[in-house]
N, C-alpha and C positions, 0 to 999 in steps of 0.2 A: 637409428635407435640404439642405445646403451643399455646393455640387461647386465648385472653384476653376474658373479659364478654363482651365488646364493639365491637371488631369484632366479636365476634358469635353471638352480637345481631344484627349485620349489614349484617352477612352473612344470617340471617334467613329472614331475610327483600326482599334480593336478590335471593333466593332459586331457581325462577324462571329464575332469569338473568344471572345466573352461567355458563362460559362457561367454557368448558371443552375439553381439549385435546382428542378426541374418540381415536385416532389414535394409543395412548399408551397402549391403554387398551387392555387386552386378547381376543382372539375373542371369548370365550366361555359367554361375556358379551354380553346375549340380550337386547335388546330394553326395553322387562318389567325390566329387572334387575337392570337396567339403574334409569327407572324411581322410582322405589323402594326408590332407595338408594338418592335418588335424594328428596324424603320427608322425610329423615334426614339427614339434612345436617352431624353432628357432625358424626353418624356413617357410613356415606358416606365416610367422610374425612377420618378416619380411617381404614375403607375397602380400602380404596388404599393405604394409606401410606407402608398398609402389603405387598400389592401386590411388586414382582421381577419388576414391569412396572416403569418407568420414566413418571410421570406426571407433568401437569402444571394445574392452579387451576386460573383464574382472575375473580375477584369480581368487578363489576363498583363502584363506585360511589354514594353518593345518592344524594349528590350535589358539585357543585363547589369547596364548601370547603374543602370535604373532599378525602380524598387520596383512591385510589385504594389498595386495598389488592391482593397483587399476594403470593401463596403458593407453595413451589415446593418440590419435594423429589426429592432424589440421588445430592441434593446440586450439579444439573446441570446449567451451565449457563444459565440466561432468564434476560429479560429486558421489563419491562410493557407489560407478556401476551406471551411478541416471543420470543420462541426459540432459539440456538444455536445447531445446530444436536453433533458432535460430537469431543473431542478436539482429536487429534489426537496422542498427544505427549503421550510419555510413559513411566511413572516413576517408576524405580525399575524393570525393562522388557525389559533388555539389549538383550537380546537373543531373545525374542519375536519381538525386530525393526529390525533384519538381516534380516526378513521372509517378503517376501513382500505378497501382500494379495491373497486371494485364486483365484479371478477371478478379473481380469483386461479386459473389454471389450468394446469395440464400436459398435453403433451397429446405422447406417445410413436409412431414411427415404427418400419413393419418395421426389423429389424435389414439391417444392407448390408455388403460384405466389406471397402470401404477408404474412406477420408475424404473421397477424389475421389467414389463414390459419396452418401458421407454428404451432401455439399455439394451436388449435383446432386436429392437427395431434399428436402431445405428447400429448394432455389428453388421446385421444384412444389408445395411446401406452402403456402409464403408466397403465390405466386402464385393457389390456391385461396381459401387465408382472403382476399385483396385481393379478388377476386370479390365470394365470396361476404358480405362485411363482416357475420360473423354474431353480433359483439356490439355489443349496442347501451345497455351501460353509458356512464356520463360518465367512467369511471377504471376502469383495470384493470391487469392482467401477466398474457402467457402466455409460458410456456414450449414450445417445440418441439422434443422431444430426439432421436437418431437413434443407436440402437447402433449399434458397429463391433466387429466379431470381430476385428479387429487389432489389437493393443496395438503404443499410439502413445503415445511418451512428451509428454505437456503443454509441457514447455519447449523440447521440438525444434518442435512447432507454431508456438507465439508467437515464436520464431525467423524462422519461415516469414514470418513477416508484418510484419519489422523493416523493411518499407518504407512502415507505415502512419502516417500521424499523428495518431494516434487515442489515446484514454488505453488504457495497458494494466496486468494486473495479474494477478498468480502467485501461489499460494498451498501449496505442501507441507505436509502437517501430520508430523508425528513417527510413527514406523517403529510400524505397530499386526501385531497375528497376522494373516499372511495371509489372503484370504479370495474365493473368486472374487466380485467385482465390487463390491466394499470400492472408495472413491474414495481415492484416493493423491494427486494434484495437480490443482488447476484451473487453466487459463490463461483469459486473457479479451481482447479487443480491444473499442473502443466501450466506449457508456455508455447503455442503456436505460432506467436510470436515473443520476444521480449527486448526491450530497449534498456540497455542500460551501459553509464560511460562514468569515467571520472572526471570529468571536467565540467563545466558549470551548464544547466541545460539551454541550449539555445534552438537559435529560427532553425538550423538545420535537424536540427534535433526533433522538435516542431513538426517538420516537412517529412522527415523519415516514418514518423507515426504515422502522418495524415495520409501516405501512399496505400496504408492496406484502409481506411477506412475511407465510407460512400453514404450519401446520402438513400443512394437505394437499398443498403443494409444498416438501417438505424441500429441494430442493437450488435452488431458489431463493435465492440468497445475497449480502450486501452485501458487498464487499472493501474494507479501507481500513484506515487508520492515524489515527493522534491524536496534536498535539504532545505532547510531555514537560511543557512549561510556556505555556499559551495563552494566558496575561498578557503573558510576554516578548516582546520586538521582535522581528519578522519581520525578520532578512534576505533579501537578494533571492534569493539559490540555493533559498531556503523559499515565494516568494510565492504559485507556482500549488498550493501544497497547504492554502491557506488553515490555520486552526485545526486544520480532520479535513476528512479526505478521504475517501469513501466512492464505490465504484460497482457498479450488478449488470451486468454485462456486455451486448452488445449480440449479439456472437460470443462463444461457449464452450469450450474443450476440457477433454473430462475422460479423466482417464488414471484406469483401474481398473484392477485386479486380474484377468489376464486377458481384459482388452478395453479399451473405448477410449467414448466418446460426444463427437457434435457438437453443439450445440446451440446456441439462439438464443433472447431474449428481445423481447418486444415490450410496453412498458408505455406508457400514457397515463393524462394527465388534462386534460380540458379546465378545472377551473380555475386550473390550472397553463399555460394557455395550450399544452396539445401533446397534441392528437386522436388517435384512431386512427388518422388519413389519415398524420399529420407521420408518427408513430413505424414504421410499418409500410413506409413510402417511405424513412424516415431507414435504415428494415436494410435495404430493397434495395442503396442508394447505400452501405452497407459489404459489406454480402457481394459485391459487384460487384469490391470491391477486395481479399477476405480470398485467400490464397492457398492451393488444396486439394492442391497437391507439398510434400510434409515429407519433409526430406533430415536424417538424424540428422548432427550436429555433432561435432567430437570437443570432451572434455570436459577438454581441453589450452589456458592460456591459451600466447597467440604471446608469443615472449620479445621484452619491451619495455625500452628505456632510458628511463631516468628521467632530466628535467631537474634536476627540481631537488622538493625534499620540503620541508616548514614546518609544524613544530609549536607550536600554539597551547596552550596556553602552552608557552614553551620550556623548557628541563631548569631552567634558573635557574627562571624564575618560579614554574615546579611547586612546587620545593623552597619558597619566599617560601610560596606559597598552602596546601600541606599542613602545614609548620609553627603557619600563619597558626590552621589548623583545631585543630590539638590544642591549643590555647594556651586558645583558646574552649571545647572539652570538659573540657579543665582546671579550667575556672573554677567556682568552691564555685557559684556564684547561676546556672551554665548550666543549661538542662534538655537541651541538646545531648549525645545520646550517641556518633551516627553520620550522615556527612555523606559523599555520594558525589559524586568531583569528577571529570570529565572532559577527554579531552583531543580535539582536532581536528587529523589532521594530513592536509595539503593534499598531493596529490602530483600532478604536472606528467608526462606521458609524455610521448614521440615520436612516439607514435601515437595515435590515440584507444583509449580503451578499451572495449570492448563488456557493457555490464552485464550481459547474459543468459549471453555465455561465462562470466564472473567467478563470474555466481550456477550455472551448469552444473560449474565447478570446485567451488565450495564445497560442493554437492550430491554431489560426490563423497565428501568427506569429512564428510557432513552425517548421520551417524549417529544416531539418537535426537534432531535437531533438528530444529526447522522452518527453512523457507526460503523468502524471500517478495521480491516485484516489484513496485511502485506507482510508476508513471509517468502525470502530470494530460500532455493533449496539449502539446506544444513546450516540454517541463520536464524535470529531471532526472529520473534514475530512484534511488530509494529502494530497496536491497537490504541483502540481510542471512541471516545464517544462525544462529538464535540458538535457544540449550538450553532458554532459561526459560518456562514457560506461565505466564501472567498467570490467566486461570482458563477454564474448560470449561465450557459447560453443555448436557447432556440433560436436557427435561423439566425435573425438576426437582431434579435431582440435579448438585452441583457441587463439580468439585476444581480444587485451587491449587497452587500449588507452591511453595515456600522454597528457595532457591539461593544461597549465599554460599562464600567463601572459594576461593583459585584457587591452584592449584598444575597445572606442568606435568606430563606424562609422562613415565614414567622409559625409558629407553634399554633395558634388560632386565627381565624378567619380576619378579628379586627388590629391582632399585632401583625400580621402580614402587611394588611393595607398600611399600618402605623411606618414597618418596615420600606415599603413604597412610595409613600409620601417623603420620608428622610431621603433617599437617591433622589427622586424628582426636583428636588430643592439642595440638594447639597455644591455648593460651589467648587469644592474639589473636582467632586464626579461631572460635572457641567465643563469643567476646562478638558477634562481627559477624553470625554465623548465627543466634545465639538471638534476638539484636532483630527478624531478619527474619522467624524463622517467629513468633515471639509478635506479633510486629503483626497479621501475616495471621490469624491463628487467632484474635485480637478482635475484627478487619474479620467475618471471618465469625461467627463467634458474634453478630455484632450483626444480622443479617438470616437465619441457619439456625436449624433444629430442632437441631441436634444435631452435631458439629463432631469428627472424628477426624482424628487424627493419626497416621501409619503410614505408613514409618519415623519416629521421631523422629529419628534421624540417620544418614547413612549417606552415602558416597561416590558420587557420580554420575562415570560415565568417559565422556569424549569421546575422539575421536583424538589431540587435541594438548594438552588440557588434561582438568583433573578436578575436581571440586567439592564442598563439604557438599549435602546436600537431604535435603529431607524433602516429603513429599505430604500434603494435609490435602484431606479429603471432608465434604461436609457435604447438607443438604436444604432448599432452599429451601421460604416459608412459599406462595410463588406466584409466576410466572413475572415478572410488573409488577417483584421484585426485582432482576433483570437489571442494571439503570440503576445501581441503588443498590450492587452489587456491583462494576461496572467505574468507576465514580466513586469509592468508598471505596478498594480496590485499586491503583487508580495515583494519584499513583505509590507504589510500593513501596518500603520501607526499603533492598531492597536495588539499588535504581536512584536513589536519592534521601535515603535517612538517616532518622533519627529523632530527637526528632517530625518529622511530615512539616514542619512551616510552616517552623521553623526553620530545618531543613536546604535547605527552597527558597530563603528568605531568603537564606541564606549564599553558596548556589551561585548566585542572580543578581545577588548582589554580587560573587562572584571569578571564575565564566567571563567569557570577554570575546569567546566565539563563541557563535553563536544552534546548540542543540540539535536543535533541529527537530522531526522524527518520531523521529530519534533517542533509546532508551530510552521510548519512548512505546507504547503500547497499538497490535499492528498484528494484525490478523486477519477476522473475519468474525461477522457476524449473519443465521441462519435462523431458522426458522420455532418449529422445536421444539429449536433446539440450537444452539448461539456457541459461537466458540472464538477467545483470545485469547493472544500472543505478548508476549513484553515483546523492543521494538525493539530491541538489544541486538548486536554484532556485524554492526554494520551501515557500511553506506556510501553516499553520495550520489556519483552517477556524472553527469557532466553531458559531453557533446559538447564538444568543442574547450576545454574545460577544465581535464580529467581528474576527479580524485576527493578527496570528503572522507569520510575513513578516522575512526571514532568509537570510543573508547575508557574507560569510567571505570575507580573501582576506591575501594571503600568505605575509608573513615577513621575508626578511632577509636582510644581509647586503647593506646599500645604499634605506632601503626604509624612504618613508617619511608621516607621518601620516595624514598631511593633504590630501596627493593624495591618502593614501589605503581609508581614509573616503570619498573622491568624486569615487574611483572605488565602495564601497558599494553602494553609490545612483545607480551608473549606472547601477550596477546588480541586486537593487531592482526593479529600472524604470517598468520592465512591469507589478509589481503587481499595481506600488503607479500611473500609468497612467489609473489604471482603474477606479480611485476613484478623486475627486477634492477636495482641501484640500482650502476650499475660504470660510469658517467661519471665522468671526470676530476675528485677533488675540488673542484678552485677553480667548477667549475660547477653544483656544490650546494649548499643554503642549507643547512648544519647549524645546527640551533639547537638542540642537545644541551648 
């Protein structure tokens, strides 16, 4: 390790204020030994770089100006000070991801009446299992769950904890029959695990997840997202989410049906380089920081001025680019019949924006949708509230969905229906839905027993918008299908066009912003059940930036660019109603 003359004279200044990861260290490190090493800094630093241990090293400050010095060995992921416990992927250890981990376990607490108790019952716990260290696999995951009689909502929690810097991630699924103690939302803080690579996700990728997860711990579960296109150029607002981003949490909330649960994971593997010792010390060092007062938030965004808004592409270019496309479906020798183009538009506040209020507003009107949170630590946050399910799996039973054609709400009961009847019958919207549910229904037929359809068509209503759908079910031949199902699947004709290649082709010749997780696969992997979202109505929030507001809108033959650009507004509407855009024109970038 290299320290200049100005951090080791800065490190000598702070000798005292040196925090130190204990957690990592061997236990045969006493207290005196500690302190020893501790009045020399230089041969301190060095006494551990030796050490087998993963360390982390944060120096403050001596003032404003100047910058923290954070050191780290085994070139493990950290971000000012915190942690990352451990990536889970496996490079060059094709045989080692077949094996799943040695102990997969759950392991359930009296119930307790509020979350402040909940919290106080796993420190006794953790602090027990730290005792008594009483597994002695080389890889595992437990779970430690803790009812609560008190129903606590999931995103007022992770709220609670917006002062962490830690990956976090939310998960709502779509409005099912009440049920007491049916899961409704999981919040997470930390990473127990975390899976994340740049290169495009595949089976091994796949196989590394499914080692820490068991049908015997259903609610054991991965959280994460998948780019749209993992060929394409990362921009930087995308970098910390690699290719796919996946994690099982390290803190848990789950809001049920009637109640509430807290919970906590603990997973290792030593040939992954992180012991029982790291992972079990790595959640003390977060729950020490997780906050047990949840104060419910109102579900009102604060009214903000907008600087200034930027649409990529602008009104012109749109018009250029969707022309561009029907020109090519036109053509006698195309096999191009539908190409989904998107737009990015950048908006600048006054103030910062808070993604959990944004996604706390969108959950208000988030009826029959999911809604979901993926923030990698010191990165944007990934939110979204979207209708479409990519596909479901129970066992071995699995449905999809087909989602095309948009049309708004109508004002009254009989311009709505008047609105509904026009999609039902419009020829356009009839070509763009049938390529998407027929793609999907060949996807699955190529890996089911047996593949229905029911509705074949029929109007989906949201709050502010309405849609064709239809639902297809089918029976996988064995669970290993999983992979082959969410890799055939996305993207989807109706996020992407048909054939698929062509319509990627075209879109990473005419977008000129990076998609990201946008429109991309976001949901969750268990044990005996996955569930997947198509990204879709979504936004990328970043601090002192503001937001990138995501939009497409399918083309084929008979569309017309002016109307896909007023269906963009209507499908951005519920981010750009949370913000007021009544600054003085000359101080907006109109690029209409």
């Amino acid at each position: 390790m290299f320290i200049s003359s100005s951090s080791s004279s800065l490190l000598q200044q702070h000798t005292q204020a040196i925090i130190l990861s204990l957690s990592f260290l061997p236990p045969s490190h006493a207290p005196s030994q500690i302190k020893q090493l501790m009045a020399t800094p230089h041969k301190w630093l060095t006494h551990l770089t030796n050490t087998k241990y993963n360390t982390s090293i944060f120096v403050p400050p001596v003032s404003k100006k100047q910058q923290p010095i954070c050191f780290m060995h085994h070139h493990r992921p950290v971000c000012q000070g915190c942690y990352l416990s451990l990536n889970g992927c496996i490079d060059g250890q094709q045989h080692h991801a077949r094996n799943p981990v040695g102990t997969i376990e759950t392991r359930t607490l009296p119930p307790v009446a509020s979350p402040a108790m909940a919290m106080f019952s796993l420190n006794m716990a953790i602090s027990q299992l730290k005792s008594d260290q009483p597994f002695c696999t080389a890889s595992g995951i437990v779970r430690l769950q803790v009812p609560i009689e008190e129903q606590v909502e999931a995103i007022d929690w992770l709220q609670s904890q917006s002062h962490l810097l830690l990956p976090r991630c939310y998960f709502s699924g779509r409005e099912q029959t009440p049920c007491h103690g049916n899961l409704v939302s999981v919040a997470g803080v930390g990473s127990a695990v975390f899976f994340c690579r740049s290169h495009p996700f595949s089976y091994w990728d796949w196989r590394s997840i499914r080692r820490f997860l068991s049908k015997r711990c259903p609610l054991i579960r991965s959280y994460g997202a998948i780019r749209f296109n993992a060929k394409a150029k990362v921009s930087s607002e995308w970098q910390a989410f690699g290719s796919f981003y996946f994690m099982i949490p390290q803190v848990e909330f789950n809001e049920l049906e009637g109640g509430s649960m807290l919970t906590t994971n603990i997973a290792w593997d030593n040939a992954l380089s992180w012991s029982w010792e790291n992972a079990i010390n790595a959640l003390e060092a977060t729950l020490c920081k997780v906050s047990s007062s949840i104060a419910k938030f109102h579900r009102l965004a604060p009214p903000t001025l907008i600087l200034s808004s930027h649409n990529i592409p602008s009104k012109v270019a749109w018009d250029l680019a969707v022309n561009r496309a029907l020109q090519m479906i036109k053509q006698n020798n195309s096999k191009l019949t539908k190409v989904v183009l998107a737009r990015s538009t950048r908006v600048v506040p006054t103030t910062d924006i808070d993604p959990l209020k944004w996604l706390a507003c969108l959950k208000v009107e988030g009826e029959n949708a999911y809604q979901f949170f993926l923030q990698p630590p010191n990165a944007p946050a990934f939110i979204g509230n979207t209708p479409e399910q990519l596909f479901h799996r129970k066992w071995l039973h699995i449905t999809s969905e087909a989602l095309a054609g948009t049309r708004a709400r109508g004002a009254s009961l009989a311009l709505d229906r008047q609105i509904e009847l026009d999609l039902l019958t419009s020829p356009k919207d009839d070509i763009e839905f049938t390529i998407v549910r027929e793609t999907i229904r060949r996807k699955l037929e190529a890996v089911c027993e047996k593949v229905v359809i029911k509705p074949k068509k029929m109007i989906r209503k949201l709050p502010r918008i309405q849609h064709l759908f239809a639902q297809l079910a089918g029976r996988l031949g064995r669970e290993e299908d999983e992979f082959e199902i969410l890799s055939s699947l996305h993207p989807s004709p109706a996020v992407c066009g048909f054939p698929t290649e062509e319509a990627k082709f075209l879109i990473a010749e005419t977008e000129v912003f990076d998609r990201g997780m946008y429109a991309g696969p976001v949901g969750w992997f268990g044990g005996g059940e996955s569930e997947f979202a198509v990204g879709i109505r979504s936004a990328l929030v970043e601090k002192d930036v503001g937001a990138l507001i995501y939009a497409g809108t399918g083309i084929v033959e008979g569309s017309n660019p002016y109307l896909e650009w007023d269906e963009l507004e209507l499908k951005t509407s519920q981010f750009s109603k949370l913000v007021k855009l009544d600054l003085p024109r000359r101080q907006k970038v109109d690029c209409k």
